[in-house]
PyMOL Python script that loads the backbone (N, CA, C, O; Angstrom):
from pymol import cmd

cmd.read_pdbstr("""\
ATOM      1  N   UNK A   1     195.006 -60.608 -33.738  1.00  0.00           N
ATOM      2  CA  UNK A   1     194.918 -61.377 -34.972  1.00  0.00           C
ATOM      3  C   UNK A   1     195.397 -60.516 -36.138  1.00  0.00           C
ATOM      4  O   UNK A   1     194.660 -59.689 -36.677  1.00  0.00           O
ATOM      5  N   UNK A   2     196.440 -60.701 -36.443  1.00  0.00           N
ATOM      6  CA  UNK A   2     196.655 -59.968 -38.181  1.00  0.00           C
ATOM      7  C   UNK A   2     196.396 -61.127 -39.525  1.00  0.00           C
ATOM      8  O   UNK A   2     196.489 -62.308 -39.860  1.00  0.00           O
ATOM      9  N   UNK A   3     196.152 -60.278 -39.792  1.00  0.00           N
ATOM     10  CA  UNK A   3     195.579 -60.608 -41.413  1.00  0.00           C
ATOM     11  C   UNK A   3     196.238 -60.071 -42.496  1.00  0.00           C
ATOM     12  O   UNK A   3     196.434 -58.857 -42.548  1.00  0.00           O
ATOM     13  N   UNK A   4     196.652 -60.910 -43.478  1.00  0.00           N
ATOM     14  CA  UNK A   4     196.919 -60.692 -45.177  1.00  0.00           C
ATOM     15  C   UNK A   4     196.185 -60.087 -46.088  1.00  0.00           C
ATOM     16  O   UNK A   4     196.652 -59.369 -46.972  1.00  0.00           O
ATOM     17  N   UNK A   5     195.117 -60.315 -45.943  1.00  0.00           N
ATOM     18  CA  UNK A   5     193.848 -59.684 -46.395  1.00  0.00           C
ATOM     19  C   UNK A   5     193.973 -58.204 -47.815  1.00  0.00           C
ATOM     20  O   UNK A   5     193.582 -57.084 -47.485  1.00  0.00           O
ATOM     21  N   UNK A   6     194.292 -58.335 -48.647  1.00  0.00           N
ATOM     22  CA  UNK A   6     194.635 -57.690 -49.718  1.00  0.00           C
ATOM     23  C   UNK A   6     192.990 -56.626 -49.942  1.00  0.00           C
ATOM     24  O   UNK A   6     191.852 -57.006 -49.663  1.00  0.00           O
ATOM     25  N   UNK A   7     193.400 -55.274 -50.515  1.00  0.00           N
ATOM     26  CA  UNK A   7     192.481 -54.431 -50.815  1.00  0.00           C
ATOM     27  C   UNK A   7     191.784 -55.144 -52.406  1.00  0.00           C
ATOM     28  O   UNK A   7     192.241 -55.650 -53.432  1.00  0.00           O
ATOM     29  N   UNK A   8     190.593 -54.848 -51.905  1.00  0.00           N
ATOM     30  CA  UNK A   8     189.607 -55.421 -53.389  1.00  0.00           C
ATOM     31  C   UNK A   8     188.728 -54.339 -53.897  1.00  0.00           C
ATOM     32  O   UNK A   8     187.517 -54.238 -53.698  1.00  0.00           O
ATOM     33  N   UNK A   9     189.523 -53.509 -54.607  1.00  0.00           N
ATOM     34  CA  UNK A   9     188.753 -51.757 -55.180  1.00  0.00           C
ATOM     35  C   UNK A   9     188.074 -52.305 -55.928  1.00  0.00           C
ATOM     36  O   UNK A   9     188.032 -53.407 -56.474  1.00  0.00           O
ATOM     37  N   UNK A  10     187.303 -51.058 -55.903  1.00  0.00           N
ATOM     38  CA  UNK A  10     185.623 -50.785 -56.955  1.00  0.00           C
ATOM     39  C   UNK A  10     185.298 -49.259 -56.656  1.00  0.00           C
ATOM     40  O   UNK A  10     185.390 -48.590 -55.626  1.00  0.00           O
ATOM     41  N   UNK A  11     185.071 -49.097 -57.364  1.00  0.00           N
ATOM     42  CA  UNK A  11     184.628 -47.440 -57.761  1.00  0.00           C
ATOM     43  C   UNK A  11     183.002 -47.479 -58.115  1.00  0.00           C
ATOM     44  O   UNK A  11     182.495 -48.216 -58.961  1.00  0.00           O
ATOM     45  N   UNK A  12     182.435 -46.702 -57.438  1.00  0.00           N
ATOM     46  CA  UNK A  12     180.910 -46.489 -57.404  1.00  0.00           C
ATOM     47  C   UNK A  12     180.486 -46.687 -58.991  1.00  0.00           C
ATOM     48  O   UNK A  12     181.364 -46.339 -59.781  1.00  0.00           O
ATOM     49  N   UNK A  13     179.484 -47.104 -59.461  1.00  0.00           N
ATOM     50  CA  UNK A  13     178.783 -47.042 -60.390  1.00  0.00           C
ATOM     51  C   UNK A  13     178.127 -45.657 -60.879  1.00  0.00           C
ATOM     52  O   UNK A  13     177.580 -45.387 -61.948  1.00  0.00           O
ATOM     53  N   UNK A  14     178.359 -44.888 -59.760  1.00  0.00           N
ATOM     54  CA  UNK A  14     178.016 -43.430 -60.031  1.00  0.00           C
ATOM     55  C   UNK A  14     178.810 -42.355 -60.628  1.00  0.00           C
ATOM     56  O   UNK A  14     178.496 -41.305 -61.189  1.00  0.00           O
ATOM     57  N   UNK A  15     180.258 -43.078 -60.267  1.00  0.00           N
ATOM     58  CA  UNK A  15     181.493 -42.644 -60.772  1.00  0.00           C
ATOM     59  C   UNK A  15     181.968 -42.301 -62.227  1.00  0.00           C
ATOM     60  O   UNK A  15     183.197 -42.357 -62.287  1.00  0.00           O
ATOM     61  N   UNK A  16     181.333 -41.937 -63.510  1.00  0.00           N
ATOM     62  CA  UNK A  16     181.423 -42.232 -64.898  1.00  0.00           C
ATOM     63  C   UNK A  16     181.129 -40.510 -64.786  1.00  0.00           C
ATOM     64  O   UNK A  16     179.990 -40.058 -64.909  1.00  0.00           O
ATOM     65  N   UNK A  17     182.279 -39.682 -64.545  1.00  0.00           N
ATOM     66  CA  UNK A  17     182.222 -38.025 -64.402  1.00  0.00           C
ATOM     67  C   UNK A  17     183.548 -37.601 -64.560  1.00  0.00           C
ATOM     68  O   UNK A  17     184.171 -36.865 -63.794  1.00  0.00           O
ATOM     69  N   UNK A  18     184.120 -38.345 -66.080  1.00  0.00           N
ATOM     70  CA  UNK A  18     185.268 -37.865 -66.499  1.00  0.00           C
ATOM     71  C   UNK A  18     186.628 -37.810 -65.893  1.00  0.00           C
ATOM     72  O   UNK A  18     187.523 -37.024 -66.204  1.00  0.00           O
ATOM     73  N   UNK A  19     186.685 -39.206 -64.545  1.00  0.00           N
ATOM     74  CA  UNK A  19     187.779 -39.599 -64.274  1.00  0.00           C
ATOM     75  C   UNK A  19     188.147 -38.954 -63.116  1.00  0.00           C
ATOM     76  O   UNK A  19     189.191 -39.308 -62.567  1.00  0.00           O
ATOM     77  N   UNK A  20     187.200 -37.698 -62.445  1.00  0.00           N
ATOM     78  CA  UNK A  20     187.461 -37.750 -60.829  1.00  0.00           C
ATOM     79  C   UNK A  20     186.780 -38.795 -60.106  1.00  0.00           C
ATOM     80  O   UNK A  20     185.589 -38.745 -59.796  1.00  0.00           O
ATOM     81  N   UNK A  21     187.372 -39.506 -59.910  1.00  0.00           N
ATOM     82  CA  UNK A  21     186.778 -40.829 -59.296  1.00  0.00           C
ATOM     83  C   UNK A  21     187.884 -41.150 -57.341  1.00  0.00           C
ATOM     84  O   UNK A  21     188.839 -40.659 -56.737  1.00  0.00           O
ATOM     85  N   UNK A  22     187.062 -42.038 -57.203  1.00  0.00           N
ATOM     86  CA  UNK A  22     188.034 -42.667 -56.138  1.00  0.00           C
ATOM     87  C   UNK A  22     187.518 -44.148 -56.109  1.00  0.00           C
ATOM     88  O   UNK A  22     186.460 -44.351 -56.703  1.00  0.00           O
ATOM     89  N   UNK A  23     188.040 -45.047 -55.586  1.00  0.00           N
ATOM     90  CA  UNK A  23     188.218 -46.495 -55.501  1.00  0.00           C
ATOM     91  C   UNK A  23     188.108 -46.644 -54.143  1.00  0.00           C
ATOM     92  O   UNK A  23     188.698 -45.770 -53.508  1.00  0.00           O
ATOM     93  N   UNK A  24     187.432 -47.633 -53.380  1.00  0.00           N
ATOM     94  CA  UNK A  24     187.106 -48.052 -52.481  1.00  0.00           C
ATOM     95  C   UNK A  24     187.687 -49.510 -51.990  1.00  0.00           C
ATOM     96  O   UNK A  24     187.755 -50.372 -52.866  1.00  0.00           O
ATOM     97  N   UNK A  25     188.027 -49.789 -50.925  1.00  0.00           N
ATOM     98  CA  UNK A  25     188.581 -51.378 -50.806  1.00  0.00           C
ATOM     99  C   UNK A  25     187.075 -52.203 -49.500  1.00  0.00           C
ATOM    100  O   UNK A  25     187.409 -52.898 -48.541  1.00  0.00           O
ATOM    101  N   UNK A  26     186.092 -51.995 -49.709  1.00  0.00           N
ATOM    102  CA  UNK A  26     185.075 -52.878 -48.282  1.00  0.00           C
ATOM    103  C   UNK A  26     185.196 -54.039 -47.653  1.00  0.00           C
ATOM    104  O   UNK A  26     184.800 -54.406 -46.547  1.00  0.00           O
ATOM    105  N   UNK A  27     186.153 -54.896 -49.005  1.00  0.00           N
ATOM    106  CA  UNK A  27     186.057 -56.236 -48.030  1.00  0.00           C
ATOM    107  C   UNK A  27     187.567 -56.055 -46.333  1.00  0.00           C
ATOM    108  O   UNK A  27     187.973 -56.927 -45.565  1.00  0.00           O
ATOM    109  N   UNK A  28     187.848 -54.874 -46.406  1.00  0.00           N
ATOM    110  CA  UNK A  28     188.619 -54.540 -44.852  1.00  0.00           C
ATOM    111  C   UNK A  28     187.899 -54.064 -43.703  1.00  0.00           C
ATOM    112  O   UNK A  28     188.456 -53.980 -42.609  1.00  0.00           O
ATOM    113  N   UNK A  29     186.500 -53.694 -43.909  1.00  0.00           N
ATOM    114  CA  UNK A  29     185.842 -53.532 -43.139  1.00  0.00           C
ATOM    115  C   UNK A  29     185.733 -54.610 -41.875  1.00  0.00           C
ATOM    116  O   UNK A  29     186.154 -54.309 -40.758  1.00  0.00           O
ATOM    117  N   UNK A  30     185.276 -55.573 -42.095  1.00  0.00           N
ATOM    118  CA  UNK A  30     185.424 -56.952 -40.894  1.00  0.00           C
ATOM    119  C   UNK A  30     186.471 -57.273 -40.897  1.00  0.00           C
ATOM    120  O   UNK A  30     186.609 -57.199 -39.676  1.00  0.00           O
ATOM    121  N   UNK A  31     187.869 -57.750 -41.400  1.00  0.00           N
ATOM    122  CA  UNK A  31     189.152 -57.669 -40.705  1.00  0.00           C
ATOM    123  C   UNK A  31     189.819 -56.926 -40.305  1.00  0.00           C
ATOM    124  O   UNK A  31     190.830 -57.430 -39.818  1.00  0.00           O
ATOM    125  N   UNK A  32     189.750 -55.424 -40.229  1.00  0.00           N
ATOM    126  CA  UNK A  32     190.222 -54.277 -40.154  1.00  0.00           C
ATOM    127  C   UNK A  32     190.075 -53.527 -39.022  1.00  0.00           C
ATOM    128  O   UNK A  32     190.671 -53.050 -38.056  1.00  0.00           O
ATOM    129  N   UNK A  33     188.468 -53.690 -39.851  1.00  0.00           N
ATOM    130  CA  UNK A  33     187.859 -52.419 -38.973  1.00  0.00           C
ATOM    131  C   UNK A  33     188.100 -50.709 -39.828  1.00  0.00           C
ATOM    132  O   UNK A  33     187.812 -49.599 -39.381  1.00  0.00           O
ATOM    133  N   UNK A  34     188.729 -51.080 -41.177  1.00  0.00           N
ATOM    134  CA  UNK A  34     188.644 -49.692 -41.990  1.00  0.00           C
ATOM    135  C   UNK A  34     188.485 -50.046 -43.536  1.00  0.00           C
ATOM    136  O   UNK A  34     188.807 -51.110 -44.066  1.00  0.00           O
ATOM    137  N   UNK A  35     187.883 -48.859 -44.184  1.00  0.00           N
ATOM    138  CA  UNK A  35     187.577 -48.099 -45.463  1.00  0.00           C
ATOM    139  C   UNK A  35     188.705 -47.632 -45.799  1.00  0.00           C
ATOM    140  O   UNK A  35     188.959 -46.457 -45.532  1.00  0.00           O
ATOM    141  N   UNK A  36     190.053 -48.801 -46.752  1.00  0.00           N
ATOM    142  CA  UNK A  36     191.356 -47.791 -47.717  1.00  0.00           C
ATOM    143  C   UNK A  36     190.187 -46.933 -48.705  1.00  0.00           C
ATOM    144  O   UNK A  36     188.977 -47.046 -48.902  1.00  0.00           O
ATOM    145  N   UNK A  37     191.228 -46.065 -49.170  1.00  0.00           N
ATOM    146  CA  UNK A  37     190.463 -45.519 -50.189  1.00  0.00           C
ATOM    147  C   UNK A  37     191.090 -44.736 -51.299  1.00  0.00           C
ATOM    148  O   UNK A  37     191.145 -43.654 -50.714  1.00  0.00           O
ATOM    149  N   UNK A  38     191.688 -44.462 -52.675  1.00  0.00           N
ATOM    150  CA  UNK A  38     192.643 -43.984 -53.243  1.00  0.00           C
ATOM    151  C   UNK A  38     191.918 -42.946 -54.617  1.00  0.00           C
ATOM    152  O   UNK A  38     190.743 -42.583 -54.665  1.00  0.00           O
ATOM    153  N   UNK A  39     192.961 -42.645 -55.604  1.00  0.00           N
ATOM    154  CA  UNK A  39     192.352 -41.831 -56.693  1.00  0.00           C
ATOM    155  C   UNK A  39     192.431 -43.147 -57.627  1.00  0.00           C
ATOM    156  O   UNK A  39     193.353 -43.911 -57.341  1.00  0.00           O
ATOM    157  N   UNK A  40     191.771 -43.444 -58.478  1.00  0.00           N
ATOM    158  CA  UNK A  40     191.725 -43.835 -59.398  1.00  0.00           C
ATOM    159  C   UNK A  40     192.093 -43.799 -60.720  1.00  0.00           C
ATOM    160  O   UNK A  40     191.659 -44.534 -61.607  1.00  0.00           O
ATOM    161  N   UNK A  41     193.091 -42.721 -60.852  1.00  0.00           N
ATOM    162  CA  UNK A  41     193.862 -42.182 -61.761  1.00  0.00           C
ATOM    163  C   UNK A  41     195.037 -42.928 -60.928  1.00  0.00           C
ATOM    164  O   UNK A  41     195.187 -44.007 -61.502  1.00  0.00           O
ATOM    165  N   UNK A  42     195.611 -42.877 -60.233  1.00  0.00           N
ATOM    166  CA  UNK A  42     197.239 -42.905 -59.821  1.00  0.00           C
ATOM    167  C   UNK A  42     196.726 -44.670 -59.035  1.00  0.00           C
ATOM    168  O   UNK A  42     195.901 -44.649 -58.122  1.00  0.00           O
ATOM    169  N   UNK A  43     197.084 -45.517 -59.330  1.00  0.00           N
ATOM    170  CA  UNK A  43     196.178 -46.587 -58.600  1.00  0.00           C
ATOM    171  C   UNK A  43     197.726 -47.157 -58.220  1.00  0.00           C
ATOM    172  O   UNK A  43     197.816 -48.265 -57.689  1.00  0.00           O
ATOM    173  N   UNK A  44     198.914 -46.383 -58.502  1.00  0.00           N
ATOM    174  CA  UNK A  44     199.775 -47.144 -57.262  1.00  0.00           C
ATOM    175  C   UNK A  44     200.540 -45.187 -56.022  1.00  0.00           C
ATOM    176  O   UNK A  44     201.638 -44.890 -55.551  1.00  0.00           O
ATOM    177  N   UNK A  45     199.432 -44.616 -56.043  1.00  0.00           N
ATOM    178  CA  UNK A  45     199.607 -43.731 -55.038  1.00  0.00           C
ATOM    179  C   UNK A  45     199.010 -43.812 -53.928  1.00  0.00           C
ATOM    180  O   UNK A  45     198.223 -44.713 -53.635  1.00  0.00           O
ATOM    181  N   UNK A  46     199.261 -43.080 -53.366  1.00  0.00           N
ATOM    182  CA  UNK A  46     198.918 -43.135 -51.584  1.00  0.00           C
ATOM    183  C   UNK A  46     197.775 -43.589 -51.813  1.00  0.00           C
ATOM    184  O   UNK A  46     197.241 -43.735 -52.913  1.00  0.00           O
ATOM    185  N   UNK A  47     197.203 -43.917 -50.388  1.00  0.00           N
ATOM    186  CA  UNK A  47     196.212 -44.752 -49.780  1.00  0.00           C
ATOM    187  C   UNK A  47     195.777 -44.356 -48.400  1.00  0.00           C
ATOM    188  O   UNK A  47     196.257 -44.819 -47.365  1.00  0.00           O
ATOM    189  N   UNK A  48     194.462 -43.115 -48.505  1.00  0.00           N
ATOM    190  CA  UNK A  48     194.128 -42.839 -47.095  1.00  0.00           C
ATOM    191  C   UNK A  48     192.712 -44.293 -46.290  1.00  0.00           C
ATOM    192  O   UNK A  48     191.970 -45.056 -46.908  1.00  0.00           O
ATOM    193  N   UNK A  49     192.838 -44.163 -45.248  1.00  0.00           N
ATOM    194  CA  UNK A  49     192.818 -45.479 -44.569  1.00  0.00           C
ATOM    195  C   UNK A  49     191.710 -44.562 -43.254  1.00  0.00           C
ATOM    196  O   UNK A  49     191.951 -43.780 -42.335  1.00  0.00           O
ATOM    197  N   UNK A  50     190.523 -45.167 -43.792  1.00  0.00           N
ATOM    198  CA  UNK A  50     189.817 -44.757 -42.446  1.00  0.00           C
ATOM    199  C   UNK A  50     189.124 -45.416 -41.776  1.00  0.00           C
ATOM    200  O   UNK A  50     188.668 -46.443 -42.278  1.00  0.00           O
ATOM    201  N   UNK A  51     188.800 -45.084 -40.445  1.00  0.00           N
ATOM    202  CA  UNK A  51     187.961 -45.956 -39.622  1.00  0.00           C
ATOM    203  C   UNK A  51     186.597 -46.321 -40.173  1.00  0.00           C
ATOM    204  O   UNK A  51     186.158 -45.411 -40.877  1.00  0.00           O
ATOM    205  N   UNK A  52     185.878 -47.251 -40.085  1.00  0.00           N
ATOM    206  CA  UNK A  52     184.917 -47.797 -40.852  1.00  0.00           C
ATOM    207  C   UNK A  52     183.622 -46.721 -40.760  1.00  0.00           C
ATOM    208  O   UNK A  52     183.068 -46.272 -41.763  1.00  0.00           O
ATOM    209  N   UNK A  53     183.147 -46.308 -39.044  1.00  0.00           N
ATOM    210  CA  UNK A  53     182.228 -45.921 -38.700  1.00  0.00           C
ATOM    211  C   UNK A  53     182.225 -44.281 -39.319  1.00  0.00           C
ATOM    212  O   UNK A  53     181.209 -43.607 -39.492  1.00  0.00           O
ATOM    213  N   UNK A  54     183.785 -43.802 -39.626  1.00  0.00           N
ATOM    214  CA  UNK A  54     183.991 -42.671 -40.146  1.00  0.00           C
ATOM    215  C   UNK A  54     183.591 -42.314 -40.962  1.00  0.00           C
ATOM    216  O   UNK A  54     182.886 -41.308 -40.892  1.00  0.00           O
ATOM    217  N   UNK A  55     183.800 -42.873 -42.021  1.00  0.00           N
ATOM    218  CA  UNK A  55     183.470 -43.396 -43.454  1.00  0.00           C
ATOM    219  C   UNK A  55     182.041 -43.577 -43.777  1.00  0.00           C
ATOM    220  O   UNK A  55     181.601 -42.944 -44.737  1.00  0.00           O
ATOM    221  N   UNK A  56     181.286 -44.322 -43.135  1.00  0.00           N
ATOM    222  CA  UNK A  56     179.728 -44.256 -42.885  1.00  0.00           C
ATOM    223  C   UNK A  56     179.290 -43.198 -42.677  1.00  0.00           C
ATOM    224  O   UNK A  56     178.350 -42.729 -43.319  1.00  0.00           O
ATOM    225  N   UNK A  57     179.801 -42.691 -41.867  1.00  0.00           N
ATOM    226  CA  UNK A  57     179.339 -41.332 -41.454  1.00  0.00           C
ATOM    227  C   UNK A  57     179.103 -40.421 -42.534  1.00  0.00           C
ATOM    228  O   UNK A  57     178.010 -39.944 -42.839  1.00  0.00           O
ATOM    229  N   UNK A  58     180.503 -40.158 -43.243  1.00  0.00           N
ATOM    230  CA  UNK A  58     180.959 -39.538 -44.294  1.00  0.00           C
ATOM    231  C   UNK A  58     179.920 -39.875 -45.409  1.00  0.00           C
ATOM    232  O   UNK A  58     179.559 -38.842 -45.972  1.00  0.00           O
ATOM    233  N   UNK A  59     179.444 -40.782 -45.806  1.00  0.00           N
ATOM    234  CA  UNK A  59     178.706 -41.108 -46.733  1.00  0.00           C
ATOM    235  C   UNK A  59     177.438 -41.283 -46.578  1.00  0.00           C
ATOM    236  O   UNK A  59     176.544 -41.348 -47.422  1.00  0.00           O
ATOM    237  N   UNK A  60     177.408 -41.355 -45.455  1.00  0.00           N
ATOM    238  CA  UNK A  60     175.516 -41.050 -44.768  1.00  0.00           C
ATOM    239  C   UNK A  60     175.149 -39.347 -44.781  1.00  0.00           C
ATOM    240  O   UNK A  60     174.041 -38.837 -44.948  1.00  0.00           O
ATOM    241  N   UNK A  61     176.486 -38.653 -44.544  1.00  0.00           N
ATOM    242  CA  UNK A  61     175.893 -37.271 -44.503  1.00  0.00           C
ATOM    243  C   UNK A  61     175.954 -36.625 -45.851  1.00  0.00           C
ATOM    244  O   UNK A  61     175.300 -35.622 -46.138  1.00  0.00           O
ATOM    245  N   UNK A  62     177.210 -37.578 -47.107  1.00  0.00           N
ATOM    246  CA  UNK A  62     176.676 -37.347 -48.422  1.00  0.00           C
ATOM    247  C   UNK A  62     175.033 -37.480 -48.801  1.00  0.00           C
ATOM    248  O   UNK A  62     174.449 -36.660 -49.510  1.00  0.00           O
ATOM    249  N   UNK A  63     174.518 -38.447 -48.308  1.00  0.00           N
ATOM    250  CA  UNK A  63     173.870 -39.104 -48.783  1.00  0.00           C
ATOM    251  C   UNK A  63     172.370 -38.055 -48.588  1.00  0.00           C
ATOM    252  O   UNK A  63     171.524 -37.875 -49.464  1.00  0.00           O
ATOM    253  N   UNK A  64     172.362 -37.475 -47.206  1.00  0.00           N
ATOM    254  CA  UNK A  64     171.971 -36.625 -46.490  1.00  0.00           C
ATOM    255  C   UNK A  64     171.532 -35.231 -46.883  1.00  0.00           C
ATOM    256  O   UNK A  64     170.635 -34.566 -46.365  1.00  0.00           O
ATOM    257  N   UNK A  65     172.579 -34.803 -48.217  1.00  0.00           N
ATOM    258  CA  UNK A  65     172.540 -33.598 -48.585  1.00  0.00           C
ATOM    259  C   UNK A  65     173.707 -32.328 -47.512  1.00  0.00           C
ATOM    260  O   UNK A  65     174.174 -31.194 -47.614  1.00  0.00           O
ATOM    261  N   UNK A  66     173.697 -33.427 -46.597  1.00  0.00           N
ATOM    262  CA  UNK A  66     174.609 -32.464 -45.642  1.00  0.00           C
ATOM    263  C   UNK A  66     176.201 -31.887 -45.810  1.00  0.00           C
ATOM    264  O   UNK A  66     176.767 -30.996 -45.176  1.00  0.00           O
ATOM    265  N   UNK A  67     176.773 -32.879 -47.083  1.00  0.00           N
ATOM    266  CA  UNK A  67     177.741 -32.405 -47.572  1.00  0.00           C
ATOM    267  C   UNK A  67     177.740 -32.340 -49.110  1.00  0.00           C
ATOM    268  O   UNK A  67     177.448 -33.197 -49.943  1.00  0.00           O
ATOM    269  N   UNK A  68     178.194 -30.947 -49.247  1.00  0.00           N
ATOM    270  CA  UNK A  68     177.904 -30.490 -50.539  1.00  0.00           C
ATOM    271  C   UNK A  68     179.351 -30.639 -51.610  1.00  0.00           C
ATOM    272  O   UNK A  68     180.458 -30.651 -51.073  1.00  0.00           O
ATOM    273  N   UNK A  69     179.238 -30.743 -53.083  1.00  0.00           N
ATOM    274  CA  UNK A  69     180.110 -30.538 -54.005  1.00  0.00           C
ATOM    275  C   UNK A  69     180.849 -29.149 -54.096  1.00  0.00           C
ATOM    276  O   UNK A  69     180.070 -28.200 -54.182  1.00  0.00           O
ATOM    277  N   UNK A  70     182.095 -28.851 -54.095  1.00  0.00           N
ATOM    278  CA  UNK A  70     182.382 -27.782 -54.026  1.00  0.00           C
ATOM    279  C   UNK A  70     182.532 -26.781 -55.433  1.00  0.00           C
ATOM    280  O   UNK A  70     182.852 -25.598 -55.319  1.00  0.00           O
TER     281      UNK A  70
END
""", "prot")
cmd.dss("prot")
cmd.show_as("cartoon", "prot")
cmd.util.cbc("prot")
cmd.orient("prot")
């Protein structure tokens, strides 16, 4: 099944830290099966594209304390 399905960004509400930000697309999660994800400064530059469960991961072990700010 392919899908048209256009990216629908939003940037965390937590995000208001002087413009290092990133943008998120979720509604690709159920047609996909992935998390696009870009800078929010350059909003027609690349676009890394990850697996959904990855991404969870990634943000569960933020969430966790397990990954730190550098």
């Amino acid at each position: 099944m392919t899908t048209t399905t256009e990216p629908r960004w939003y940037k965390s509400s937590y995000s208001d830290n002087g413009g290092n930000c990133v943008e998120i697309a979720t509604n690709l999660v159920a047609p996909r099966g992935v998390v696009p994800v870009r800078d929010s400064k350059n909003l027609s530059g690349p676009v890394l594209t990850f697996p959904a469960a990855a991404f969870t991961s990634f943000t569960t072990s933020i969430k966790a304390g397990m990954i730190r700010q550098a």
